[in-house]
C-alpha positions in Angstrom: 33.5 8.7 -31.9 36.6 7.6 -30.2 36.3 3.8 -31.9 35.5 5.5 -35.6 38.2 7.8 -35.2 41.0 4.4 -34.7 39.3 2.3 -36.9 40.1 5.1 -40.1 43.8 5.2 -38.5 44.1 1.5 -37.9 42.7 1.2 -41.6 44.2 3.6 -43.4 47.4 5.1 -41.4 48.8 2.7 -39.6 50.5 -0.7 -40.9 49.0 -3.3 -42.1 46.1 -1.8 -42.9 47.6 1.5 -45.1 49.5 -1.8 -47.2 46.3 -3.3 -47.9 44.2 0.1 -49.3 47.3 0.9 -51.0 46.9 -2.7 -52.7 43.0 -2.3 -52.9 43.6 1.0 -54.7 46.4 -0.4 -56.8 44.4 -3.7 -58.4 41.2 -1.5 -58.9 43.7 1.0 -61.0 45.6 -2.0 -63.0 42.5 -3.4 -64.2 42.1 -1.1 -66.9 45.4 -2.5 -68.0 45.2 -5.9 -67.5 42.4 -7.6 -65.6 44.2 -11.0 -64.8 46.8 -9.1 -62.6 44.0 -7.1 -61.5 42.2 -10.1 -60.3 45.7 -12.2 -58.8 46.2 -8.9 -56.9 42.7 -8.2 -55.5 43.0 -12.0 -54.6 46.3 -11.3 -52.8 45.3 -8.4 -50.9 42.1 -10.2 -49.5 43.8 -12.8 -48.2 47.0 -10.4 -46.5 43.8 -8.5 -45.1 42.3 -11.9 -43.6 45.7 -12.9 -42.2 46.2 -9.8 -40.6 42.9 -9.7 -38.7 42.8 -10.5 -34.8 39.6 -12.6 -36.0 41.8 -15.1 -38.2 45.0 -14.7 -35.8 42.8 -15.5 -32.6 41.6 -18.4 -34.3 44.4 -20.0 -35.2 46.3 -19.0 -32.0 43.6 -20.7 -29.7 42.6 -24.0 -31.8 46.4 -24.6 -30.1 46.1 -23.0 -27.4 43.4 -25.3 -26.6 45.4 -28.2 -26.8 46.4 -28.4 -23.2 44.9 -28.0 -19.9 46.5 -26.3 -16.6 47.2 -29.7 -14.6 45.1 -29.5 -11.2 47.5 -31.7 -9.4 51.6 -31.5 -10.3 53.8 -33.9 -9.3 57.4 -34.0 -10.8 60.8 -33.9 -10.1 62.2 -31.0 -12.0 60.9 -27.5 -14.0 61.9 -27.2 -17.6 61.2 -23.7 -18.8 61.6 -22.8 -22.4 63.3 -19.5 -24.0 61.5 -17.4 -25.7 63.5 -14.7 -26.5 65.4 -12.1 -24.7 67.8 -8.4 -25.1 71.6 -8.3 -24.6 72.2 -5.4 -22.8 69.2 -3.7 -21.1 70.0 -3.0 -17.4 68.1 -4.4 -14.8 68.3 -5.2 -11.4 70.6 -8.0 -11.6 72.6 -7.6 -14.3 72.0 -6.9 -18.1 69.4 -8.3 -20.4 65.6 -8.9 -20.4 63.2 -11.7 -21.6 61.2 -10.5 -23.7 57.1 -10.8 -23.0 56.8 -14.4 -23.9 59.8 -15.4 -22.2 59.1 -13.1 -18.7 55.6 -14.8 -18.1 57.5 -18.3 -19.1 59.7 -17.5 -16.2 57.1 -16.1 -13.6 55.1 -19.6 -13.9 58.4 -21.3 -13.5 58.9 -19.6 -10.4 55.7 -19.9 -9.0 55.7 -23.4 -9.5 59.1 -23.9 -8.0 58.0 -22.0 -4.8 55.0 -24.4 -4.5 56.4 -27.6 -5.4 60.2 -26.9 -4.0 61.6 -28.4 -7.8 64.4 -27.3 -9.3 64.3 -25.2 -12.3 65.7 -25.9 -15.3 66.1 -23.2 -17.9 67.0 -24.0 -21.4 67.8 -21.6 -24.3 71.3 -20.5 -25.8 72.2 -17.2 -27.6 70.5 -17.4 -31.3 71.8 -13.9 -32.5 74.6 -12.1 -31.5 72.6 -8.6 -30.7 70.4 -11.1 -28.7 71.2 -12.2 -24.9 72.0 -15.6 -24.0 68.9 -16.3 -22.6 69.4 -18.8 -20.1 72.1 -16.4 -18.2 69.0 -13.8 -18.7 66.6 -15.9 -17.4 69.3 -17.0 -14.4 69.2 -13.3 -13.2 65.4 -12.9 -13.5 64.9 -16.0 -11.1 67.8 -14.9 -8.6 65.9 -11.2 -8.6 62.1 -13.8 -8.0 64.0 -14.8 -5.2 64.8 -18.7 -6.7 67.9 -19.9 -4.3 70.8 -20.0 -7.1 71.2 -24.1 -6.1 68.1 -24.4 -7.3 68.8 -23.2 -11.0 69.8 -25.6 -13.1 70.8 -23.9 -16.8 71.4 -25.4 -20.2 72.7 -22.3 -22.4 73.4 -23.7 -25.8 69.8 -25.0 -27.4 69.0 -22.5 -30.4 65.7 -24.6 -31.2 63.4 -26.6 -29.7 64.4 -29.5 -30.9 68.0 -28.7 -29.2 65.9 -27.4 -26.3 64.5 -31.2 -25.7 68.1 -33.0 -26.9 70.2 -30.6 -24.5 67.9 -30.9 -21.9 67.5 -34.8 -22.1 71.7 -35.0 -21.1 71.1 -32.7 -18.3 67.9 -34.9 -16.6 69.9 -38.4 -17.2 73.1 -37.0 -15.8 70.9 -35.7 -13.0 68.8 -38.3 -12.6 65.3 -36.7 -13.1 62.5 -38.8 -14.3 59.2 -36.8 -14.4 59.7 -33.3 -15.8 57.5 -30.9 -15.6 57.2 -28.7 -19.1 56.7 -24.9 -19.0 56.1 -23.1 -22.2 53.9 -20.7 -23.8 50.4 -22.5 -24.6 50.6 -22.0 -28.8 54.4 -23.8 -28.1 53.0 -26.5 -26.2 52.4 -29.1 -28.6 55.6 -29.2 -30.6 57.7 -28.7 -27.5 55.9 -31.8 -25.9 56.5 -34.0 -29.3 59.9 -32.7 -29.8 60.5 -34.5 -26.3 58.7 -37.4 -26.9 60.2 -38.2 -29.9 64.1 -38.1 -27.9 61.4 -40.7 -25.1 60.8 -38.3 -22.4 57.4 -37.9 -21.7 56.9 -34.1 -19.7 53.9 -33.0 -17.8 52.7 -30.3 -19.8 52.3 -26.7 -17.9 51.0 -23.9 -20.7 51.3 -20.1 -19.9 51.5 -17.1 -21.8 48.3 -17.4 -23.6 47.4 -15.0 -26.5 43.5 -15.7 -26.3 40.9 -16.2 -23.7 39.5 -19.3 -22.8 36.0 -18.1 -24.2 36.4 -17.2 -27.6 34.0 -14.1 -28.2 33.8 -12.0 -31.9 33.8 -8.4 -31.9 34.2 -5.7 -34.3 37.5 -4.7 -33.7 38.6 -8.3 -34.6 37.9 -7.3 -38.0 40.7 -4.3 -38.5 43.8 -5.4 -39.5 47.1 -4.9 -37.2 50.4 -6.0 -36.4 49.0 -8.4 -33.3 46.5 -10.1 -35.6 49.6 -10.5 -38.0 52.2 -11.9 -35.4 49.3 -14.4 -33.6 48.8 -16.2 -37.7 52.7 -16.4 -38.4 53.2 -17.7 -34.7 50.6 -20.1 -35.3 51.4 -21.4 -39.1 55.1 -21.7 -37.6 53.7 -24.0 -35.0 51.4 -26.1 -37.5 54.6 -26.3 -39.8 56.6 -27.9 -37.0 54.0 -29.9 -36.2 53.2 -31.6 -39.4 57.2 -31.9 -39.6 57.6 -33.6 -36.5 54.6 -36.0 -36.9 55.5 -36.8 -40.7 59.6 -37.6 -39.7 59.1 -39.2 -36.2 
């Protein structure tokens, strides 16, 4: 009873899914008036539906995910982690400012790694918006609060893309000598971050975290109601595609 009763909310209440019966409802009305907008707009609304489903967004999300393996054996010289995002002025223990979820379980992997391998972490991401936190200060106080020794945290604070995330970064590993990075990002990233670098001719060893999707793709019937996660995992991964095409087709 429990499942029927959020399916009809998640349906019919809730966002997406109250925008696409309102739409439903809206092209069956029109087509009294004028069946060619009834049609264009039944045809729009199944395809929001489709792209709003965790079925679609999964899908998309781990045919990248995929992509890249956890490495069995690491050997490098230095920890790149990647931004993904973080508040300006949330307290925490530290300071102020959080990474946001994408960004926190970047950092948690980073620190792991570093307390295995004894590398130096490298954090790069700037400040993209101004009610956003510059995130590799953020980042800075969440590995000093992980217990990271601060000489150990290295930061480049002025990348706003990826692209600036691989160029900045390149400056800091020549200047410090670093030859074999290691790459931390979120698994759907992966792939563009690692071209974006090896199109500036640094090859990384690829670390993925923060996956979306289990390893085992399974359907069930919940995949099939639209929501705001099956939404955000089909624009993350489009985004990705996008960058990829554009990186492969200019480089």
């Amino acid at each position: 009873m429990i499942y029927m009763i959020k399916a009809i909310y998640n349906i019919a209440i809730l966002p997406p899914g109250c925008f696409i019966v309102f739409l439903l409802l809206f092209s069956l009305w029109i087509r009294k008036k004028s069946q060619g907008v009834s049609l264009f707009l039944g045809f729009f609304t199944c395809a929001f539906y489709l792209v709003c489903t965790p079925l679609i967004g999964n899908m998309l999300i781990h045919s990248l995910e995929s992509r890249y393996n956890l490495p069995q054996n690491i050997a490098g010289d230095v920890i790149i982690v990647l931004g993904g995002g973080s508040t300006l002025d949330t307290p925490n223990f530290e300071g102020l400012g959080h990474p946001v979820g994408a960004s926190a379980n970047r950092l948690v992997t980073a620190a792991i790694l570093q307390k295995r391998l004894h590398l130096p972490i490298l954090v790069s991401s700037g400040q993209v918006y101004r009610d956003l936190g510059n995130e590799a200060s953020v980042s800075t106080l969440v590995l000093r609060g992980l217990q990271i020794p601060t000489n150990q945290i290295l930061v480049e604070d002025k990348s706003l893309t990826t692209t600036e995330n691989a160029l900045f970064t390149k400056q800091i590993l020549q200047a410090k000598a670093f030859k074999t990075p290691i790459l931390v990002t979120s698994a759907f990233h992966m792939e563009r971050s690692v071209l974006n670098f090896r199109n500036i001719g640094i090859e990384v060893i690829p670390v993925p975290t923060d996956y979306r999707t289990n390893h085992e793709v399974h359907f069930y019937l919940h995949q099939l109601f639209p929501s705001p996660g099956g939404l955000d995992n089909t624009y993350l991964a489009l985004k990705e595609y996008l960058g990829i095409l554009y990186l492969k087709i200019n480089f």
